[in-house]
C-alpha positions in Angstrom: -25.8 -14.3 -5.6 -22.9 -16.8 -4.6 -23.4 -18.6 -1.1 -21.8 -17.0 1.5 -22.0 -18.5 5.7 -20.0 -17.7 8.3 -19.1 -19.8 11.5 -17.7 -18.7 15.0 -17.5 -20.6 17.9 -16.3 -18.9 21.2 -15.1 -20.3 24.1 -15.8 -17.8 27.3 -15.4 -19.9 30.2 -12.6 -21.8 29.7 -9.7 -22.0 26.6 -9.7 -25.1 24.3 -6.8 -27.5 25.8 -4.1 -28.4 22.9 -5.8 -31.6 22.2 -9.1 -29.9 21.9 -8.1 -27.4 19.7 -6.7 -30.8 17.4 -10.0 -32.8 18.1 -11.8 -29.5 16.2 -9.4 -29.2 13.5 -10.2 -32.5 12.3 -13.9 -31.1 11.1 -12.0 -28.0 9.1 -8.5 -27.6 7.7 -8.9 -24.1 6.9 -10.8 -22.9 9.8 -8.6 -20.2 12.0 -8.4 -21.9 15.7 -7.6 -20.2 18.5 -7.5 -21.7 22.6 -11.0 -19.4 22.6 -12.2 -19.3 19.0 -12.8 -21.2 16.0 -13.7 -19.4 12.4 -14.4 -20.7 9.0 -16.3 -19.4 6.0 -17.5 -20.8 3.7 -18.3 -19.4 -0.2 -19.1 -23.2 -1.5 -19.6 -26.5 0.8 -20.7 -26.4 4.4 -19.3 -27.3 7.7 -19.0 -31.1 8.2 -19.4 -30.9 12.0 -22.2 -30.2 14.0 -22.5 -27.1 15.6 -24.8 -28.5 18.3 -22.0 -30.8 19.3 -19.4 -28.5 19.2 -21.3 -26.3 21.9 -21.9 -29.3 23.7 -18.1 -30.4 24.3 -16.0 -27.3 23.3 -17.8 -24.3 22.7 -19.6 -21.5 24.8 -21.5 -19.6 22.0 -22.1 -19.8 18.3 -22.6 -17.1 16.0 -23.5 -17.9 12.2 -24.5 -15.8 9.3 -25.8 -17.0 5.7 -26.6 -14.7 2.7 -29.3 -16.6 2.3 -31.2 -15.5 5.3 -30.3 -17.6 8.2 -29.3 -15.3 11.2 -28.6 -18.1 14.4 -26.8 -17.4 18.4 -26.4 -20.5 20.3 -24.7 -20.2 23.7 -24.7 -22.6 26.3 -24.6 -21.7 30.8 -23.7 -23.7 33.5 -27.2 -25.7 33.9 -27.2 -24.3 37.8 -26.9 -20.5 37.3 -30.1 -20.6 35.6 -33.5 -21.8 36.4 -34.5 -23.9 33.6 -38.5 -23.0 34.7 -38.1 -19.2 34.1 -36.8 -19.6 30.6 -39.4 -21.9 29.6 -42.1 -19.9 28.8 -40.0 -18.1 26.0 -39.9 -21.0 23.7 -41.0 -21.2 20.4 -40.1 -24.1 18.4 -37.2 -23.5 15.5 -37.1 -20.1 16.9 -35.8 -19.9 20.6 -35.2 -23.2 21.8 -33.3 -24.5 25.5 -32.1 -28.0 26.0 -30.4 -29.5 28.5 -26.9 -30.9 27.4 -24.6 -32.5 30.3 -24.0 -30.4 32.6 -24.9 -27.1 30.3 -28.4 -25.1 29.3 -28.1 -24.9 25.7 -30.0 -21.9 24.5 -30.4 -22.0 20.5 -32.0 -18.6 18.9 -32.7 -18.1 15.1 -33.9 -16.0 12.5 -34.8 -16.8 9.1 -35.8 -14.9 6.2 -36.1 -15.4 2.8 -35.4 -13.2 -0.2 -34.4 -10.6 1.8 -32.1 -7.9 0.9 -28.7 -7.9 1.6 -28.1 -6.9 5.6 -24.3 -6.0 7.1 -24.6 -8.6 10.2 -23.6 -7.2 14.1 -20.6 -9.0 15.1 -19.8 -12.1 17.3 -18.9 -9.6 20.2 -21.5 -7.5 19.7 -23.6 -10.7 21.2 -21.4 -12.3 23.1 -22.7 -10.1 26.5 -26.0 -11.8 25.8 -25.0 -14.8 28.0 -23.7 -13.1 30.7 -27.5 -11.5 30.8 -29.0 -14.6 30.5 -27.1 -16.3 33.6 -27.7 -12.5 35.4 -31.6 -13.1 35.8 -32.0 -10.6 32.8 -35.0 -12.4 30.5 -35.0 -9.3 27.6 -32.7 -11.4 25.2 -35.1 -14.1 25.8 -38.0 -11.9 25.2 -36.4 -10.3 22.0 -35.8 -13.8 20.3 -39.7 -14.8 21.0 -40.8 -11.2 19.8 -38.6 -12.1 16.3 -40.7 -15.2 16.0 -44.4 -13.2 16.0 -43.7 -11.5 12.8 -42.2 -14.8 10.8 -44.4 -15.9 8.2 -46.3 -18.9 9.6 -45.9 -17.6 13.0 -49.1 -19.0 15.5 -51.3 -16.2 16.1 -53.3 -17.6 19.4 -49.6 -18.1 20.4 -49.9 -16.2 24.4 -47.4 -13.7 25.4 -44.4 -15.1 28.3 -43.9 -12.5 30.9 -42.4 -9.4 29.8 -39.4 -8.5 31.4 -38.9 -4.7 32.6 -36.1 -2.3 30.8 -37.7 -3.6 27.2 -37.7 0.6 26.8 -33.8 0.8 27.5 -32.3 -2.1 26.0 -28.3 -2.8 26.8 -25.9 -2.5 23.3 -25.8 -6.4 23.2 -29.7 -6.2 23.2 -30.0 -3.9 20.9 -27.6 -6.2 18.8 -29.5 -9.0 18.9 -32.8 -7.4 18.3 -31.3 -6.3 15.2 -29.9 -9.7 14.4 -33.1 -11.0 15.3 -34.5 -9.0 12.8 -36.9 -7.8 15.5 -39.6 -5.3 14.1 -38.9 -2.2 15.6 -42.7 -0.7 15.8 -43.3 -4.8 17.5 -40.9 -3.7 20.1 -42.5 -0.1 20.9 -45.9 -2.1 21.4 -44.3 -5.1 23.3 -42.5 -2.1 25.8 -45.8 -0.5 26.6 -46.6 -3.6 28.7 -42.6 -3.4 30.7 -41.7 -2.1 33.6 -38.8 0.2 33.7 -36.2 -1.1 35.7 -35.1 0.2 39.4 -32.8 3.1 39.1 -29.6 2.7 39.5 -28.4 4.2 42.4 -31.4 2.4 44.5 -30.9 -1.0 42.9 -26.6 -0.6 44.1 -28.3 -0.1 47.6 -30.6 -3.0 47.4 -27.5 -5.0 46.1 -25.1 -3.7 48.9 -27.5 -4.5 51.2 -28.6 -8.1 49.8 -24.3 -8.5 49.8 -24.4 -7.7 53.7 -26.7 -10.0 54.7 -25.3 -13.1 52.9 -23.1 -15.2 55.3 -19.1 -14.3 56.1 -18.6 -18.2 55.4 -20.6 -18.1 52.4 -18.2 -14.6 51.1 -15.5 -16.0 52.0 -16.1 -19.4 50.1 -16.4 -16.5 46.9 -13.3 -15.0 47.4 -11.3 -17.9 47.5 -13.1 -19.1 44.6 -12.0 -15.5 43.3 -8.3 -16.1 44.1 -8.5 -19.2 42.4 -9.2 -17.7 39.3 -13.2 -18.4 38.8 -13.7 -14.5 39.2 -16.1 -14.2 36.4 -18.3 -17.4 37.3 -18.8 -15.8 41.0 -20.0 -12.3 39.8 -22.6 -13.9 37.6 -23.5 -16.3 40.4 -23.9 -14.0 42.2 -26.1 -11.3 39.6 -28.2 -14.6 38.8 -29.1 -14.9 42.9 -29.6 -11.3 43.1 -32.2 -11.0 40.3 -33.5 -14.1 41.7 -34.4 -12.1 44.8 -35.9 -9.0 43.0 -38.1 -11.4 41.6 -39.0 -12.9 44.2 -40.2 -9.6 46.1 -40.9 -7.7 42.8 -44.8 -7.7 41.6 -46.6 -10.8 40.4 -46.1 -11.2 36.4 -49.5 -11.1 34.9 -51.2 -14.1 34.4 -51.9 -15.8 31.2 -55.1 -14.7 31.0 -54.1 -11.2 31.0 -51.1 -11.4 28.4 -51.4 -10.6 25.1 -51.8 -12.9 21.8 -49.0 -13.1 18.7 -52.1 -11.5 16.4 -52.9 -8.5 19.3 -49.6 -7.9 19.2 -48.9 -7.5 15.6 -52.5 -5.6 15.2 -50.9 -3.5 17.8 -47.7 -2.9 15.7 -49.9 -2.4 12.5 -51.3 0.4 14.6 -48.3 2.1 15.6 -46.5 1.6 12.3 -49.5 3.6 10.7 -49.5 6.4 12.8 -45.4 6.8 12.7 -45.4 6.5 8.8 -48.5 9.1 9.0 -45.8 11.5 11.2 -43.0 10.8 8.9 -44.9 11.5 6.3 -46.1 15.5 7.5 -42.5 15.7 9.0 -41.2 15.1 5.2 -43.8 17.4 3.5 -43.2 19.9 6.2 -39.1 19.9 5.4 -40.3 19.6 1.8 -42.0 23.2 2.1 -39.5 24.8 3.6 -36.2 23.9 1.5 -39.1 25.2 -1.2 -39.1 28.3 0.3 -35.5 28.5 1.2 -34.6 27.5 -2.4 -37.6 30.2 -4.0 -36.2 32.8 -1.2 -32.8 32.4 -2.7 -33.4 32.3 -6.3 -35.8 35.5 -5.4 -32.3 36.7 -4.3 -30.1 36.1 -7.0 -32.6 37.0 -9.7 -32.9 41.0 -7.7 -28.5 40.9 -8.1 -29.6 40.6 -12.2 -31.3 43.6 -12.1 -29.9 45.9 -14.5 -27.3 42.9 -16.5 -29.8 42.2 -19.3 -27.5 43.3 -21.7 -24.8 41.2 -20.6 -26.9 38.2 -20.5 -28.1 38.2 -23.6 -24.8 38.4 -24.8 -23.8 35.9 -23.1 -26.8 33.6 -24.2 -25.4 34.2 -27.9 -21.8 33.3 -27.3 -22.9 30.3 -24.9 -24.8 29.0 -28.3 -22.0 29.7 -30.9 -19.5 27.3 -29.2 -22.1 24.5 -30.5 -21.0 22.6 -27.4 -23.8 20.9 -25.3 -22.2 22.3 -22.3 -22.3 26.1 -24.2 -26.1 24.6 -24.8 -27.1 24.4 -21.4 -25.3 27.6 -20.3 -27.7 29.3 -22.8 -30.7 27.6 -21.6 -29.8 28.1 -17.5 -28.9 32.0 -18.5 -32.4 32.0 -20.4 -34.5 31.3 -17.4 -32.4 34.0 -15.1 -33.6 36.3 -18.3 -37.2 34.5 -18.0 -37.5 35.4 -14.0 -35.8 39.0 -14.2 -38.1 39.9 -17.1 -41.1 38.5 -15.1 -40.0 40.4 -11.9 -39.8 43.9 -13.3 -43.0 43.0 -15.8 -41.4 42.8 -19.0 -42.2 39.6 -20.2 -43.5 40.6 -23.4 -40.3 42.1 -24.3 -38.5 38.9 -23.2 -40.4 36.3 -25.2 -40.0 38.6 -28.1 -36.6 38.3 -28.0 -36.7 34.3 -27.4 -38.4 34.0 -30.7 -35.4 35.7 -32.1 -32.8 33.6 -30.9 -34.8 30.6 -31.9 -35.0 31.8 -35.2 -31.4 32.4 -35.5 -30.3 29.5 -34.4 -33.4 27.4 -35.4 -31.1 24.9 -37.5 -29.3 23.6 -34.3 -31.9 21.3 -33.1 -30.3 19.9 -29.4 -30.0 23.9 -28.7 -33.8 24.2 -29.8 
């Protein structure tokens, strides 16, 4: 198989001035560039820049795809819209790393595996939602990219479970994206969601945040609306999630302690379980379809065979001219036609009669062997 990645930067927050967008076309002359994107692939050779620095100084998220295994999202946030001590505990080295860059939280997630078959990859804006989450207080993406890492070969088994996050039953579409980029095992995930909470319903969670939005200050909303008018709309509404799920948490329960979360190798005994048990369901839900397109298929032929009744003639007839045209196509006519003759004859108890007349045909036409 030929080499095949695939690069693409995005820039969310702000568009790449003019002299930006010609600082990055110095690392690529046949990359597409864009004020908010930057796209090369690559079927030979590799990028020359470094994606870390591009994030760093230009970029809000990377995507990148090789055929070769390597699944990776980096995406960097405004270091104050998140607290760098609630992401910690999701890190796992090579896997779901955070560094601080400047004035940015540079999140880095990755998948790898080898000699793997060939997988149609979610698109850039399929993840791009994912930091918008992040800087919202919502720790599933996070959660996701450290579930990947249990199953990778290698993986540390005594490794102990971070929090888990509630809603890990109903993921949003960019979750689910990135749990399938992530290569996340699916029977993993039903194990990991037994220990999350679902999250607040809707309708009571808009009342909590309607009533959280009326106690904040007037100076303090009107500081957000200016900062609206001036065009930082998006950066206020996630401000503004990130403080919000800041105070769920803060009255929410206590997360389990350590000593009551579970290890890398529970968890993937766990999955072992469950994987068992569905493959065990899917199995009786096959043989149980199996059985009755059986008896569908016998229930129709039982059919058809009853409309023969009284066509022998014909059939045999027919049998005789199918084998004369010394076709392979006239062949298999004869032999189909022969088992309606086999089934009718057995149906109204003549099959005496009917192999007696087989031997005949196959001593008539005994010199045409694919026939025989």
């Amino acid at each position: 198989m030929s080499e095949y990645q695939y690069y693409e930067f995005l820039a969310i927050d702000s568009p790449l001035t003019s002299r930006q967008m010609q600082e990055v076309r110095q690392w690529s002359t046949r990359a597409e560039i864009t004020p908010t994107s930057f796209v090369n692939e690559y079927h030979w050779g590799d990028f020359k820049g470094s994606p870390e620095k591009f994030v760093e100084k230009y970029f809000d998220a990377f995507y990148y795809y090789a055929n070769w295994g390597t699944h990776r999202f980096m995406f960097r946030v405004p270091a104050g819209l998140v607290d760098a001590a609630r992401v910690k505990p999701y890190a796992w080295p090579y896997h779901v790393e955070t560094r601080q860059a400047g004035d940015y939280l540079i999140f880095d997630l990755v998948s790898q595996e080898e000699d793997g078959d060939w997988e149609e990859p979610v698109s850039t804006a399929a993840l791009a939602p994912i930091r918008g989450e992040i800087i919202a207080g919502d720790l599933r993406p996070l959660y996701l990219a450290w579930l990947a890492a249990v199953s990778y070969e290698g993986a540390e088994p005594d490794k102990t479970e971070p929090p888990v996050p509630p809603g890990l039953q109903k993921l949003t579409a960019a979750q689910t994206a990135l749990a399938y980029f992530l290569r996340v095992d699916e029977d993993l995930l039903t194990v990991a969601a037994e220990a999350s909470p679902p999250l607040a319903p809707k309708e009571d969670e808009d009342k909590t945040l309607a009533t959280w939005i009326a106690s904040l200050p007037d100076g303090e909303k009107d500081a957000m609306l200016l900062d609206v008018c001036h065009g930082n709309a998006q950066r206020v509404q996630m401000d503004l999630a990130r403080r919000f799920r800041e105070m769920q948490a803060r009255t929410a329960a206590a997360p389990a302690p350590t000593a009551g979360r579970r290890k890398a190798s529970q968890l993937l005994q766990l999955a072992d379980e469950v994987r068992a048990k569905r493959e065990e369901r899917q199995a009786r839900q096959r043989e149980k379809a199996r059985i009755a397109r059986e008896a569908k298929a016998a229930a129709a032929r039982a059919e058809y065979i009853e409309s023969l009744r009284g066509q022998k003639d014909r059939l045999w007839r027919e049998v005789h001219e199918a084998v004369e045209t010394r076709l392979p196509k006239g062949y298999q006519e004869a032999a189909n036609t022969l088992q309606d003759l086999r089934d009718l004859a057995a149906r109204e108890g003549e099959t005496a009669e009917f192999l007696a007349r087989l031997a005949e045909i196959r001593q008539i036409h005994a010199r045409k062997g694919n026939f025989i």
